[in-house]
C-alpha positions in Angstrom: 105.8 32.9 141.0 105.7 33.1 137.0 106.8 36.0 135.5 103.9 37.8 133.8 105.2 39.4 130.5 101.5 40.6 129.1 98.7 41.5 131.4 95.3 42.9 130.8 92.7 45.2 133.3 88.8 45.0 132.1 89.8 46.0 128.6 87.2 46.7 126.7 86.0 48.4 123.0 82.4 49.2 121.4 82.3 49.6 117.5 80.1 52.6 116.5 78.8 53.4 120.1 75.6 55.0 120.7 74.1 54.0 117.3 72.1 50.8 116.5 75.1 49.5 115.2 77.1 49.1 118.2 78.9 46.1 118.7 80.8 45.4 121.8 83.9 44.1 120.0 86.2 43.6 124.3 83.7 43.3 127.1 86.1 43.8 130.4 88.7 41.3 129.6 90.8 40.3 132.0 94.2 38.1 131.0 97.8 37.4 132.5 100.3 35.5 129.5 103.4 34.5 131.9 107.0 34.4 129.8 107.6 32.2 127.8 104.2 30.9 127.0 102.5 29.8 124.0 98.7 30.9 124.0 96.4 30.2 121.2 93.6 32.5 120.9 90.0 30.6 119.2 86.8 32.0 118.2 84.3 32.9 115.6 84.2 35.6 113.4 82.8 38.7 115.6 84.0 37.0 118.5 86.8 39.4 119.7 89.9 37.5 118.1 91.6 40.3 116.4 90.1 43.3 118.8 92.2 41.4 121.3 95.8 41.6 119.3 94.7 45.1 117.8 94.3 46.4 121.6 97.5 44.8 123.0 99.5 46.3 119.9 97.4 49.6 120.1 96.2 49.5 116.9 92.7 49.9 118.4 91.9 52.2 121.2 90.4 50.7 123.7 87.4 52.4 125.8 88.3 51.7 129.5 90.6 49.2 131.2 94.7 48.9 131.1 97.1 47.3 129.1 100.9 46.1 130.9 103.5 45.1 128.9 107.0 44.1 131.1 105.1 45.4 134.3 104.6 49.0 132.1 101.4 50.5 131.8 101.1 51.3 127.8 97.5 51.8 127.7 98.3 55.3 126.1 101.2 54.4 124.0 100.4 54.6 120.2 101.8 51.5 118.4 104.5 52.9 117.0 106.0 52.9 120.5 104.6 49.5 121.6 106.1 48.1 118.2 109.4 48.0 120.2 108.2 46.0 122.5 105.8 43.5 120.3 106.2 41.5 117.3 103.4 40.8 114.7 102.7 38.9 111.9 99.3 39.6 110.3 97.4 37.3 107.4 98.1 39.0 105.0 102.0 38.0 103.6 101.8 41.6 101.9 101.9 43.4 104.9 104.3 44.4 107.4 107.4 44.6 104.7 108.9 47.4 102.6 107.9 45.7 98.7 110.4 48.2 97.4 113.4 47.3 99.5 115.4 44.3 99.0 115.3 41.4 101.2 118.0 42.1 103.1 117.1 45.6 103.4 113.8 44.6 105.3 115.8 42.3 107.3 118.0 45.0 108.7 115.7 47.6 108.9 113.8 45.3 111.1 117.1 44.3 113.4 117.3 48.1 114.2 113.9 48.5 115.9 114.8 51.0 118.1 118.3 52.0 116.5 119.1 55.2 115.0 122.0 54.0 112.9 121.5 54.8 109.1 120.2 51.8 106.9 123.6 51.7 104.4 125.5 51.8 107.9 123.2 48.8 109.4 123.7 46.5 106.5 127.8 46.1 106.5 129.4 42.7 105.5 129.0 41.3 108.9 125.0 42.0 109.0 124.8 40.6 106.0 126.7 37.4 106.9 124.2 36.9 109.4 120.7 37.4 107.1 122.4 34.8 104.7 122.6 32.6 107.5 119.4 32.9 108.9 117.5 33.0 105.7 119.1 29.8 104.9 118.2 28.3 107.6 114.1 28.8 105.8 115.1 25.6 103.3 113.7 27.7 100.6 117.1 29.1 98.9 116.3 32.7 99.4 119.8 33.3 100.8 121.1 33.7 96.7 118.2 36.8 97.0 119.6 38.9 99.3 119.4 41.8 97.1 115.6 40.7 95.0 113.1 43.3 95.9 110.6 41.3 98.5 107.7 42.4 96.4 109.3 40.0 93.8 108.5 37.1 96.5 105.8 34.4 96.8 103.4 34.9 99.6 104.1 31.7 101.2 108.0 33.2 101.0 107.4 37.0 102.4 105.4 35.9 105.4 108.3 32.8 106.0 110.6 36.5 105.8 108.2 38.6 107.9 108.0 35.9 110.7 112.0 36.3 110.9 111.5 40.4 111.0 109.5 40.2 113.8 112.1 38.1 115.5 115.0 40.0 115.0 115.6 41.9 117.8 113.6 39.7 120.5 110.2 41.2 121.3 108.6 41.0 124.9 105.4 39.8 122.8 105.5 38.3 119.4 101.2 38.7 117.7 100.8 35.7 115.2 97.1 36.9 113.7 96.2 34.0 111.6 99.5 34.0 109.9 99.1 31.0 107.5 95.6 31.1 107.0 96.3 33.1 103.8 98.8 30.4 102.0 99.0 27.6 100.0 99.1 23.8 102.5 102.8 23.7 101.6 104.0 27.1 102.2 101.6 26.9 105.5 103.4 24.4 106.4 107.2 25.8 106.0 105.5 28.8 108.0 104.1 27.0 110.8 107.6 25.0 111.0 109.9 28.0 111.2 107.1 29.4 113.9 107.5 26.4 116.4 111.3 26.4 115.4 111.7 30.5 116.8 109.2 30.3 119.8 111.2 27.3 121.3 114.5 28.4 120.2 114.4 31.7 122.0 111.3 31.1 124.4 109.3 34.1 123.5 106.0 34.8 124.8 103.5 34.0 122.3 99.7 35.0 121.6 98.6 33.6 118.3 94.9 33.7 116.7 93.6 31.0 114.6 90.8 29.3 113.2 92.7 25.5 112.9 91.9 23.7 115.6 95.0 21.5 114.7 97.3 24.4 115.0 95.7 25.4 118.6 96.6 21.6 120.2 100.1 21.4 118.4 100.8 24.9 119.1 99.0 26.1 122.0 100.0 25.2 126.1 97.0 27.2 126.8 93.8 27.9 124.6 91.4 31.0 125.2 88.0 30.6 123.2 86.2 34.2 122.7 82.9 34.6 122.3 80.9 38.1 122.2 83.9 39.9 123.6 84.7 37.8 126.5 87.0 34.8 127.1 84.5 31.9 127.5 87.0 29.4 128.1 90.9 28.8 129.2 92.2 25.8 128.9 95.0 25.3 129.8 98.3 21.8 129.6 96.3 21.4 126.1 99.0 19.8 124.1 98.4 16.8 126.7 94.5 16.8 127.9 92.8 18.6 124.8 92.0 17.3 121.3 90.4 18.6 118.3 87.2 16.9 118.8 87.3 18.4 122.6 87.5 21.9 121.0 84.5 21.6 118.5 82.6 20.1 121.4 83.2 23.5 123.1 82.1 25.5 120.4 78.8 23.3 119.4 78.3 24.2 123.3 78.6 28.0 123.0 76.5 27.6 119.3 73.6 26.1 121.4 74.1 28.8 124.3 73.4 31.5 121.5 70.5 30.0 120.5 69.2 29.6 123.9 69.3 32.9 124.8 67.8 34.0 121.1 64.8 31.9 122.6 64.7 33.3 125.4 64.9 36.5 124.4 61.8 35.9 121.9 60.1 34.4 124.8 59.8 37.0 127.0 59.6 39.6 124.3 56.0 37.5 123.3 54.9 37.8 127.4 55.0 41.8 127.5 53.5 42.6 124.1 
């Protein structure tokens, strides 16, 4: 039987609850990611996309249900704690790094997630042998910048940089939330190669949110589509039964669902005035 690495229990989260604003952001989601798996996560804006990530790294506090990382219930862990466990590369390139430290200061502080050793310790010749090497291994010469402050860096070069700090120390979960949605066609590409490069090289379990449907059949082995809060669909052997025209189709369906029930809604509100 697979090994699950990620599993979720009827998670769920309402935005301003109680008021005529509330919005029902997780509606009991259920989910299992087994190891090694590549999932893409679809949907709309409002759809639940980032509620998702933001309750499986505990950035958002979810309302009822259970989160399992590794078999461990860490439903009450803050993120802090779940960050040694989990991975994550938001949109924007600016987050997620130190812009004061150098780049091979971020790169060590990130190898000793959950380490105690002192920074000017961490980063002895050895360490830094193997940043160069890794960084060079980018194509994009930053290896003679060890010691440039990363603030100094393009975006399309920090997020290539932050995709190798969340790598460092293998997570349980790496949390791709729309990672190259924010760069240049060129630089997305660099990103997206050194992605598919570090998922396959050391099989890690993968939950990434986008709103290409290119990068959900060359990425994905499985593809969730949210809508309102819920998965609609899982699809799953994509990269081999799924292409980009099957995935709009999908969504022109939920599109006309909506508008169905709109009607409906009108309808009967007319038949009890």
């Amino acid at each position: 039987m697979p090994d699950i690495a990620l599993r979720l229990e009827g998670v769920s989260h309402t935005f301003h609850a109680g008021t005529p604003n509330e919005v029902r952001a997780l509606d009991a989601v259920d989910l299992e990611l087994y190891r090694g798996s590549f999932v893409v996560v679809l949907g709309g804006n409002g759809s639940g996309k980032s509620s998702l990530l933001g309750a499986i790294a505990g950035s958002l506090a979810i309302s009822s249900g259970r989160v399992l990382i590794d078999g461990r219930d860490v439903t009450r862990w803050p993120a802090e704690r779940r960050a040694r466990s989990i991975g994550r590369v938001f949109q924007d390139p600016f987050m997620g790094t130190a812009p004061e430290l150098t780049v091979a200061e971020n790169l060590t502080v990130a190898a000793r997630r959950g380490s105690s050793r002192g920074l000017r310790r961490a980063l002895d010749p050895a360490r830094r042998a193997v940043i160069r090497e890794r960084v060079a291994r980018l194509g994009m010469r930053l290896e003679d910048r060890l010691d440039t402050p990363i603030a100094g860096l393009s975006g399309g070069q920090r997020q290539a940089l932050t995709v190798l700090m969340a790598t460092m120390v293998r997570p349980s979960l790496l949390l791709l939330d729309e990672h190259t949605a924010a760069l240049d066609t060129r630089s997305a590409e660099v990103v997206s190669r050194l992605t598919r490069e570090t998922v396959a090289e050391s099989g890690l379990t993968t939950l990434m949110v986008t709103h290409s449907m290119t990068q959900a059949v060359q990425f994905g082995d499985r593809v969730l589509v949210m809508h309102r809060g819920r998965v609609a669909y899982d699809l799953t052997d994509v990269r081999r039964r799924l292409a980009e025209a099957d995935l709009l189709r999908l969504f022109d369906q939920l599109r006309w669902d909506d508008r169905l029930d709109e009607s409906t809604a009108a309808m009967l509100g007319r038949a009890y005035v």
